[in-house]
DRENTORKOL-3810 file (N, C-alpha, C; in nm, 4 decimals):
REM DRENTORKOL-3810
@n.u->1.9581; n.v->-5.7402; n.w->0.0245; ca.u->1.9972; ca.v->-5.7578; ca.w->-0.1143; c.u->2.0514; c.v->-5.6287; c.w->-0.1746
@n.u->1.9809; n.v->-5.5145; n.w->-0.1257; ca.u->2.0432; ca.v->-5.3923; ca.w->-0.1787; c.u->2.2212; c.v->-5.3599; c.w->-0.1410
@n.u->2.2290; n.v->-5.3902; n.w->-0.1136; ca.u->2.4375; ca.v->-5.4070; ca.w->-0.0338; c.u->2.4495; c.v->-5.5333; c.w->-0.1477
@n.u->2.4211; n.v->-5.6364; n.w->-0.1603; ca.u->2.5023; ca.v->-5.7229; ca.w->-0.2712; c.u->2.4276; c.v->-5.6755; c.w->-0.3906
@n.u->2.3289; n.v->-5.6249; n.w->-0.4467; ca.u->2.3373; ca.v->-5.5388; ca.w->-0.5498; c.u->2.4489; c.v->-5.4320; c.w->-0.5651
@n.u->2.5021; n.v->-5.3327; n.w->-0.4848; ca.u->2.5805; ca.v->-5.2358; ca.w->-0.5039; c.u->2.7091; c.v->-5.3031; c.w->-0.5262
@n.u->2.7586; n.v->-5.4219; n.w->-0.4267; ca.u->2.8667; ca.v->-5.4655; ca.w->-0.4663; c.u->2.9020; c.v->-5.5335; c.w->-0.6092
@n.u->2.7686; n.v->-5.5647; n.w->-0.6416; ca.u->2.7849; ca.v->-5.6448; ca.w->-0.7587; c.u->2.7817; c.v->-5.5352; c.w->-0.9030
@n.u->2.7397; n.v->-5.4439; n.w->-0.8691; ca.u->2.7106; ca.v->-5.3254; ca.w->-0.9591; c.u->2.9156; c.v->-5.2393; c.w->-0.9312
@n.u->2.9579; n.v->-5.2752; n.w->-0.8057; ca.u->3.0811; ca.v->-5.2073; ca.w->-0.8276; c.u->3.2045; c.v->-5.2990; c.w->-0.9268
@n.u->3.1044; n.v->-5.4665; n.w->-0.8780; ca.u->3.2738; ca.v->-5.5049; ca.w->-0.9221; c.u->3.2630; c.v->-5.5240; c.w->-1.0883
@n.u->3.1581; n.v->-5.4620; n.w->-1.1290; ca.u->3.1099; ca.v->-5.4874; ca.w->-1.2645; c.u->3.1757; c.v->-5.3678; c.w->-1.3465
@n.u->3.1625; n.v->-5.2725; n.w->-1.2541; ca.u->3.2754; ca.v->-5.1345; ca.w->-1.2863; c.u->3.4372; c.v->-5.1410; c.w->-1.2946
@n.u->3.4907; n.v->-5.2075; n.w->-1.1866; ca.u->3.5871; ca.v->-5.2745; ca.w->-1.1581; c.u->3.6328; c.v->-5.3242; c.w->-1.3166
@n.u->3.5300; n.v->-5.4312; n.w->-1.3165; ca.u->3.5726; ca.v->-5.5496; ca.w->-1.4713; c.u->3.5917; c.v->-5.4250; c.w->-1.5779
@n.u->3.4950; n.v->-5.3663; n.w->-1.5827; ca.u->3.4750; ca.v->-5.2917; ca.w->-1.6997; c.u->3.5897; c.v->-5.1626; c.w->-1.7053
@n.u->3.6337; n.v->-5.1251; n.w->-1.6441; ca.u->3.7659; ca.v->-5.0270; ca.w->-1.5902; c.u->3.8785; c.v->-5.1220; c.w->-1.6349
@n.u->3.8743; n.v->-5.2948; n.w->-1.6106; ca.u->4.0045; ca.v->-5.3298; ca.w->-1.5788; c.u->4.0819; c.v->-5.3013; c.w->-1.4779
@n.u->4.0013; n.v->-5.2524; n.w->-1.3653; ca.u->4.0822; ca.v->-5.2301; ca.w->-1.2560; c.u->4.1312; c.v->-5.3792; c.w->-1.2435
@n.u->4.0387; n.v->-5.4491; n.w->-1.2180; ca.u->4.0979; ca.v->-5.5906; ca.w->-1.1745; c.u->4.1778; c.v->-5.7008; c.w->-1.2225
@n.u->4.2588; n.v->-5.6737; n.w->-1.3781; ca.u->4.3350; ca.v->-5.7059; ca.w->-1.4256; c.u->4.4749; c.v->-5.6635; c.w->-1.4074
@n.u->4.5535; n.v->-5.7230; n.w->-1.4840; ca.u->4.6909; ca.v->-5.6909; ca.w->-1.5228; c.u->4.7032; c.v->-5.5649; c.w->-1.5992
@n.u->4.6308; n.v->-5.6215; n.w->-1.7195; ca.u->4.6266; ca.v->-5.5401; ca.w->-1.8725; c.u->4.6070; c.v->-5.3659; c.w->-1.8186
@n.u->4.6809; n.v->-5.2933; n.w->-1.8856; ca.u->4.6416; ca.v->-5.1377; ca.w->-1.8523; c.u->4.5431; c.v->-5.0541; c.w->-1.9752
@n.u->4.5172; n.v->-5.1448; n.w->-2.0349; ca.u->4.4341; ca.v->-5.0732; ca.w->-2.1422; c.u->4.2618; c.v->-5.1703; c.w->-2.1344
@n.u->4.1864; n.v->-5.1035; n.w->-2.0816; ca.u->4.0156; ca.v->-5.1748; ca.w->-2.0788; c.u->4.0021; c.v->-5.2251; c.w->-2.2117
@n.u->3.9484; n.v->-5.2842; n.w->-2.2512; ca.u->3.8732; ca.v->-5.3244; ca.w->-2.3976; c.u->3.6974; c.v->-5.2499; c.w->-2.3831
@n.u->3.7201; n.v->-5.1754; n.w->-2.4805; ca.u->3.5534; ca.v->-5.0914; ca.w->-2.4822; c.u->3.6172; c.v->-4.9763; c.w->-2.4510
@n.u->3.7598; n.v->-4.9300; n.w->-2.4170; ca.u->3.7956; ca.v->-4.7674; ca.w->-2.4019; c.u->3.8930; c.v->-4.7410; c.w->-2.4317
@n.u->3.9087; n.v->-4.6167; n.w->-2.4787; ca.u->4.0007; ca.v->-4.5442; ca.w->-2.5357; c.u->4.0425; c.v->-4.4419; c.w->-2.4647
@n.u->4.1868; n.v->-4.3606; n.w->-2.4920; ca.u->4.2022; ca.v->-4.2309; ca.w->-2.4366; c.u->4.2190; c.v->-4.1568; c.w->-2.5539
@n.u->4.1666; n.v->-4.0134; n.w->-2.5585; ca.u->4.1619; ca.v->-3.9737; ca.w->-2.6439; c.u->4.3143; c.v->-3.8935; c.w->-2.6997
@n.u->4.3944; n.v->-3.8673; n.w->-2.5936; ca.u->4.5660; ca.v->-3.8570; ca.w->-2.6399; c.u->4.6572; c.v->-3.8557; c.w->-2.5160
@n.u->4.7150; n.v->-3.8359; n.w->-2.5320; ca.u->4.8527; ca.v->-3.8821; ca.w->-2.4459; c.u->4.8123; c.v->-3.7582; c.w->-2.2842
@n.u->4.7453; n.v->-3.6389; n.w->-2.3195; ca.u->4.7537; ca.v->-3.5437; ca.w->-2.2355; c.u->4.6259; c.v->-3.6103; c.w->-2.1307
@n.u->4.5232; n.v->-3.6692; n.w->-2.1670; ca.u->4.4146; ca.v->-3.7120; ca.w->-2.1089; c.u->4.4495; c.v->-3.8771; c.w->-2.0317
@n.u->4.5892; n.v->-3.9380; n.w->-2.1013; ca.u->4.6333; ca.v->-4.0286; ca.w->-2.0296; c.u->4.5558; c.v->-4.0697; c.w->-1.8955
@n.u->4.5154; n.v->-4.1687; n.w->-1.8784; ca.u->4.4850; ca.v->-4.2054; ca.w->-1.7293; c.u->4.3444; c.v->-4.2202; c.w->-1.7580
@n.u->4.2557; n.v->-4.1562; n.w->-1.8133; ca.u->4.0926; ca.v->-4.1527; ca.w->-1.8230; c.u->4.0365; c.v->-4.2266; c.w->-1.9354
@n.u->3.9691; n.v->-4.3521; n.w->-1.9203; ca.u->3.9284; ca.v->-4.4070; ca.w->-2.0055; c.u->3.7877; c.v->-4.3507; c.w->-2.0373
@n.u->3.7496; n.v->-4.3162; n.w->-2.2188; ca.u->3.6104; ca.v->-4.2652; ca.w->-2.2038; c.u->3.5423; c.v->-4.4070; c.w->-2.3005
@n.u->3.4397; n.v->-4.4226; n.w->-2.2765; ca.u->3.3474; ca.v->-4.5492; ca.w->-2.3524; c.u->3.3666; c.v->-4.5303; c.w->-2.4845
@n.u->3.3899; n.v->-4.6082; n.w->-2.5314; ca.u->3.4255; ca.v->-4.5885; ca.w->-2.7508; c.u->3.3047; c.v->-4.6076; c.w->-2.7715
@n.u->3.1630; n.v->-4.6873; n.w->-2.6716; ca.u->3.0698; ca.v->-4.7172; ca.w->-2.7430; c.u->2.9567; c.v->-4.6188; c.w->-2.7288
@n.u->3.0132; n.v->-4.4982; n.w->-2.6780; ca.u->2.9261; ca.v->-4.4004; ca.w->-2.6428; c.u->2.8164; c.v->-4.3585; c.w->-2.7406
@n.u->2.6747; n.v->-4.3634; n.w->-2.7255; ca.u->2.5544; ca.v->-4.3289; ca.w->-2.8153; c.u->2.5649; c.v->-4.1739; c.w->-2.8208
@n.u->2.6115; n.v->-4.0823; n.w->-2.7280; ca.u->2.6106; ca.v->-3.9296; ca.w->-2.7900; c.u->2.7472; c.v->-3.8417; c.w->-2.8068
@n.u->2.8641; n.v->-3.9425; n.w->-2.8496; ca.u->2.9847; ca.v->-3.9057; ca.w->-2.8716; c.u->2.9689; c.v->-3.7638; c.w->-2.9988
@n.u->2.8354; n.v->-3.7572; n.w->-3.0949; ca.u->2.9000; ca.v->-3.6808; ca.w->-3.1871; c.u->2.7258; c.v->-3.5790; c.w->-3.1587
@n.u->2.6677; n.v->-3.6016; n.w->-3.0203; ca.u->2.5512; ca.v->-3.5719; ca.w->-3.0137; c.u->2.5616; c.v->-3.3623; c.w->-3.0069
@n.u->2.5617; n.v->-3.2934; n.w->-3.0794; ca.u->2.5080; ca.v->-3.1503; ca.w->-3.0404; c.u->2.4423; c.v->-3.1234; c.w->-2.9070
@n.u->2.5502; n.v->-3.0114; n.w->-2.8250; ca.u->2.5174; ca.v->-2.9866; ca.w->-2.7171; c.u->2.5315; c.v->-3.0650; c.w->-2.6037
@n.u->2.6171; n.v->-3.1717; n.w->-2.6109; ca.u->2.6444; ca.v->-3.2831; ca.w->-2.5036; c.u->2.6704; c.v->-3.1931; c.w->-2.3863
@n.u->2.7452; n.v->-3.1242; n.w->-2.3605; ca.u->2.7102; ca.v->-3.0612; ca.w->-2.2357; c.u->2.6335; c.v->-3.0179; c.w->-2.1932
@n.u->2.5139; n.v->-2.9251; n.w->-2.2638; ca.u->2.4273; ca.v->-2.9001; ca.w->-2.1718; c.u->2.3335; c.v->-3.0331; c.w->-2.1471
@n.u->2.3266; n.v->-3.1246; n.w->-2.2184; ca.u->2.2431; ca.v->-3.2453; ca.w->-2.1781; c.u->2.2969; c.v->-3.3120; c.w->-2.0815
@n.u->2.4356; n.v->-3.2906; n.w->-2.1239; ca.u->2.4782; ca.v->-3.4042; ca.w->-1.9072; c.u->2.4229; c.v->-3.3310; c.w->-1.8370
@n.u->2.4050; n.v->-3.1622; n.w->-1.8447; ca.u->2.3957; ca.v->-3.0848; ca.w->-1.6780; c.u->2.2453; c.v->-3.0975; c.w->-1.6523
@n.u->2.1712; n.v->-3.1717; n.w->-1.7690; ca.u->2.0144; ca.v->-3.1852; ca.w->-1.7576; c.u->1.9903; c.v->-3.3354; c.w->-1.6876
@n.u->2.1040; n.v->-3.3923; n.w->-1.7215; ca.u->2.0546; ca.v->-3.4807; ca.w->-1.6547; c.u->2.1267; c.v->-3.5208; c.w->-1.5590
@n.u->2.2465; n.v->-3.4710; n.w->-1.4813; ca.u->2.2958; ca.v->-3.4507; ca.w->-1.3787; c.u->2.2170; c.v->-3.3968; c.w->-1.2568
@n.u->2.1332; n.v->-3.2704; n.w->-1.3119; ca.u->2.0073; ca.v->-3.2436; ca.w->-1.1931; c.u->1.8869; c.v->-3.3487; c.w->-1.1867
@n.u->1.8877; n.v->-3.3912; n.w->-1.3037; ca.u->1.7500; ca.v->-3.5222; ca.w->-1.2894; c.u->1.8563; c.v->-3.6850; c.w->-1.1859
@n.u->1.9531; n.v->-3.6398; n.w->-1.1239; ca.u->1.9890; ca.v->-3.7736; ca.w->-1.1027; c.u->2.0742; c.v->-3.8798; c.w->-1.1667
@n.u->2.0907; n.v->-3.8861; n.w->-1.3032; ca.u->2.1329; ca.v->-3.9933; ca.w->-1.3908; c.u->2.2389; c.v->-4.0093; c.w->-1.4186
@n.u->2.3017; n.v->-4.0414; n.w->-1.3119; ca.u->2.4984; ca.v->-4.0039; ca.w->-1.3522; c.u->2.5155; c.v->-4.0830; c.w->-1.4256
@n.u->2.4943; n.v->-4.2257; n.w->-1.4698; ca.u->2.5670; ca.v->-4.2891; ca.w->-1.5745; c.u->2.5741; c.v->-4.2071; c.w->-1.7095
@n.u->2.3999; n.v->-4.1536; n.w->-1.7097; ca.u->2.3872; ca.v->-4.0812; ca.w->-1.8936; c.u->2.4434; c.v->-3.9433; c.w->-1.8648
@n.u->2.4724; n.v->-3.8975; n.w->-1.7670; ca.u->2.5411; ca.v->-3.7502; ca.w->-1.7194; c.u->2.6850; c.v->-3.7832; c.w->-1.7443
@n.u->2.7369; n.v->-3.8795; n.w->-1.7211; ca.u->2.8345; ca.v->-3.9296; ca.w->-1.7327; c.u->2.8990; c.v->-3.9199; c.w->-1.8971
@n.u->2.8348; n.v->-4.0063; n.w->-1.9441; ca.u->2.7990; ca.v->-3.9997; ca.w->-2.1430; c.u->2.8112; c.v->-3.9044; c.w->-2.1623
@n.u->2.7187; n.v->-3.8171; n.w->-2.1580; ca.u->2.7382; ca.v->-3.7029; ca.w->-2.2309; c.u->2.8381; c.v->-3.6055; c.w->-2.1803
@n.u->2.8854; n.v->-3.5759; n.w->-2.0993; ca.u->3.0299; ca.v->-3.5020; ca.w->-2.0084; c.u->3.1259; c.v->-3.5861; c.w->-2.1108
@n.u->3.1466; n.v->-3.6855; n.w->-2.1077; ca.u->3.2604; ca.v->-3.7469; ca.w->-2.1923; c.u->3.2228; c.v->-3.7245; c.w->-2.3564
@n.u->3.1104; n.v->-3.7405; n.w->-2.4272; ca.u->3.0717; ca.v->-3.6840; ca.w->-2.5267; c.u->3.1346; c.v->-3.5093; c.w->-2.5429
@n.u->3.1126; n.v->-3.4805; n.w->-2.4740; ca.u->3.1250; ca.v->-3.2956; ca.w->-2.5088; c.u->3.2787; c.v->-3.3081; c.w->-2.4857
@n.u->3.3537; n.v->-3.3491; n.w->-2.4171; ca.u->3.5159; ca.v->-3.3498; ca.w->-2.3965; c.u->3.5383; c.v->-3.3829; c.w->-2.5072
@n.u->3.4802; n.v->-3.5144; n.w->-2.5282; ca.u->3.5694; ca.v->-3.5450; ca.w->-2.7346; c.u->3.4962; c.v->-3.4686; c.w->-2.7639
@n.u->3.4260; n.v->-3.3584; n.w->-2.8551; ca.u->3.4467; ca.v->-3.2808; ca.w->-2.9173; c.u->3.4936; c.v->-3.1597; c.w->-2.8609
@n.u->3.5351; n.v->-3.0926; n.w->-2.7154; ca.u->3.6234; ca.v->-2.9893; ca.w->-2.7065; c.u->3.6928; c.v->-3.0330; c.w->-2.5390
@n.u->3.8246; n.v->-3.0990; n.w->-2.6321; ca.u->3.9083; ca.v->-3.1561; ca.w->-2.5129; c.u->3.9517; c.v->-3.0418; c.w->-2.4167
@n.u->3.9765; n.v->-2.9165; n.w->-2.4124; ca.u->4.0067; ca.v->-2.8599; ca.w->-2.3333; c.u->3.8899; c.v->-2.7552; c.w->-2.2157
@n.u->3.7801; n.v->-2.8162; n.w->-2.2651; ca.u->3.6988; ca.v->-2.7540; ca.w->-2.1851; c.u->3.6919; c.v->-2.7802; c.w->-2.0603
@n.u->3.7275; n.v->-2.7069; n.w->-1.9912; ca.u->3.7750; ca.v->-2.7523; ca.w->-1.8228; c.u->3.6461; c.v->-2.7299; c.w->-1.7064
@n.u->3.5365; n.v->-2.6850; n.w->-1.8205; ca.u->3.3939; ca.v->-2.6537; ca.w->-1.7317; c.u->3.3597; c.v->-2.8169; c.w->-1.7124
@n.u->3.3459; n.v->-2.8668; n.w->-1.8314; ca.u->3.3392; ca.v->-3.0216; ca.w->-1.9031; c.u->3.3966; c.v->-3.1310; c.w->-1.7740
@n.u->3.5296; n.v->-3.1264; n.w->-1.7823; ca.u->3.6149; ca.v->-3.1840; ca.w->-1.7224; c.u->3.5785; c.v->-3.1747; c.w->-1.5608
@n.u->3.5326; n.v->-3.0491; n.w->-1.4934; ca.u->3.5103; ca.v->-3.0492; ca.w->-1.3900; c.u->3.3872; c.v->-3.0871; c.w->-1.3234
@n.u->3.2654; n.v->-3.0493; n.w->-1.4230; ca.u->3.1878; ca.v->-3.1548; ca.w->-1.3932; c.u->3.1879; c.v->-3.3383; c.w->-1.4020
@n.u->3.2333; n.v->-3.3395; n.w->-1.5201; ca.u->3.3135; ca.v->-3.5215; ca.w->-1.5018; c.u->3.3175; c.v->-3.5359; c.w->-1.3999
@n.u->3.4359; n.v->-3.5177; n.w->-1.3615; ca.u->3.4968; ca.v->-3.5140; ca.w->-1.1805; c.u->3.4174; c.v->-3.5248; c.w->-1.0782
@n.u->3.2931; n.v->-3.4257; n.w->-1.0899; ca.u->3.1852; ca.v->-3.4196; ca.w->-1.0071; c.u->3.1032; c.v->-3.5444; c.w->-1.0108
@n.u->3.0903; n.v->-3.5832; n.w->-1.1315; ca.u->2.9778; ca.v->-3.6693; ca.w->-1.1365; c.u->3.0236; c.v->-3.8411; c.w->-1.1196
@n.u->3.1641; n.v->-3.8449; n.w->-1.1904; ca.u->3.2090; ca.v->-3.9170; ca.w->-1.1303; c.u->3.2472; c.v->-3.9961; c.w->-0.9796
@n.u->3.2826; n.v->-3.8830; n.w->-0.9176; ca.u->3.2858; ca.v->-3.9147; ca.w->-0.7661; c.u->3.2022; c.v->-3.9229; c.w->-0.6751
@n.u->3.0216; n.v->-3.8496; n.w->-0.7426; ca.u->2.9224; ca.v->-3.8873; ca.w->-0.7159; c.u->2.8539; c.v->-4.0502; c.w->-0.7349
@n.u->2.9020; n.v->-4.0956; n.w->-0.8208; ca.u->2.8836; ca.v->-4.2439; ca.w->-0.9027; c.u->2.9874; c.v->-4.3088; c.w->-0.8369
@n.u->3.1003; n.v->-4.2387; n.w->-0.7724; ca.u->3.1824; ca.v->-4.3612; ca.w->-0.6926; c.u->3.3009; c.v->-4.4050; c.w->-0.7606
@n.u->3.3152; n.v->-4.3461; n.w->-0.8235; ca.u->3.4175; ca.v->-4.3996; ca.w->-0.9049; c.u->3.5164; c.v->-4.2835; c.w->-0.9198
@n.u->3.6333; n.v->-4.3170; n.w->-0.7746; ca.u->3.7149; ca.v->-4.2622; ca.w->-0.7430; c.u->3.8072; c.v->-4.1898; c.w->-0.8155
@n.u->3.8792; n.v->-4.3149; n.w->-0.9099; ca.u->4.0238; ca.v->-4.3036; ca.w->-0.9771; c.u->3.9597; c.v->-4.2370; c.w->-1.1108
@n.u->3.8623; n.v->-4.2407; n.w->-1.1717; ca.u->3.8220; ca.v->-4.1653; ca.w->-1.2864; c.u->3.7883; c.v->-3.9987; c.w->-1.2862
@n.u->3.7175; n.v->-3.9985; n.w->-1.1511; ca.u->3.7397; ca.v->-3.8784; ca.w->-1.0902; c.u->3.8343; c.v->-3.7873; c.w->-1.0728
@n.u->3.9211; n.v->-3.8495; n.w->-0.9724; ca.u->4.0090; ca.v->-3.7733; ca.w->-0.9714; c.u->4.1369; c.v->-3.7402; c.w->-1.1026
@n.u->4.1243; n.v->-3.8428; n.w->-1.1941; ca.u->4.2003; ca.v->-3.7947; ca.w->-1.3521; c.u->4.1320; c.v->-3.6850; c.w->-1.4196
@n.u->3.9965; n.v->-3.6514; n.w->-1.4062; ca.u->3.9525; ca.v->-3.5536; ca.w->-1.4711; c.u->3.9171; c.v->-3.4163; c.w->-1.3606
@n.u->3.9292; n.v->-3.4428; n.w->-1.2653; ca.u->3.9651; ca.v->-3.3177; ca.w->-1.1574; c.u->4.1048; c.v->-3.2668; c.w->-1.2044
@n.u->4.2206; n.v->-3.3279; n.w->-1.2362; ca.u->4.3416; ca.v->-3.3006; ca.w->-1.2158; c.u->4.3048; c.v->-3.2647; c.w->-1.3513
@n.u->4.2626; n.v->-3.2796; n.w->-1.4809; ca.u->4.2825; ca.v->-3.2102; ca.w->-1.6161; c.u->4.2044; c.v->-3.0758; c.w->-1.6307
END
């Protein structure tokens, strides 16, 4: 069951990406401007305006928790889009979580 859990946990990513559609824009994400093009971050994010979002992803990046490591890495980018410390952990944590094509858009920024 653990293999059709993971698959079912990927294609749920899939849906939620819109990889598996037509449409090029997800519903539930936004890009935050034309330069970040390609990377969808969650609009429904709980620590988008949270103080210190970066150091809380890298707290919980060592505890394991890439989805909320995830959150908050995209939290700290919207408030300082050019932070490329930010961005490169994304990348990291992303491609740790498997999720290739999101990865590699925020490796390349």
């Amino acid at each position: 069951t653990e293999f059709w859990d993971k698959m079912q946990a990927e294609w749920e990513e899939m849906a939620r990406r819109n990889w598996i559609s037509e449409n090029q824009e997800a519903p539930g994400q936004v890009t935050i401007s034309t330069i970040e093009k390609g990377y969808y971050f969650h609009t429904d994010n709980p620590f988008k305006d949270w103080p210190g979002a970066f150091e809380e992803g890298l707290k919980k990046m060592k505890e394991g928790d890439l989805p909320v490591t995830i959150l908050y890495l995209e939290a700290a980018i919207l408030q300082e889009p050019n932070d490329a410390e930010a961005w490169q952990f994304l990348g990291i944590t992303q491609a740790e979580n498997e999720n290739e094509q999101a990865a590699i858009v925020a490796l390349q920024r």
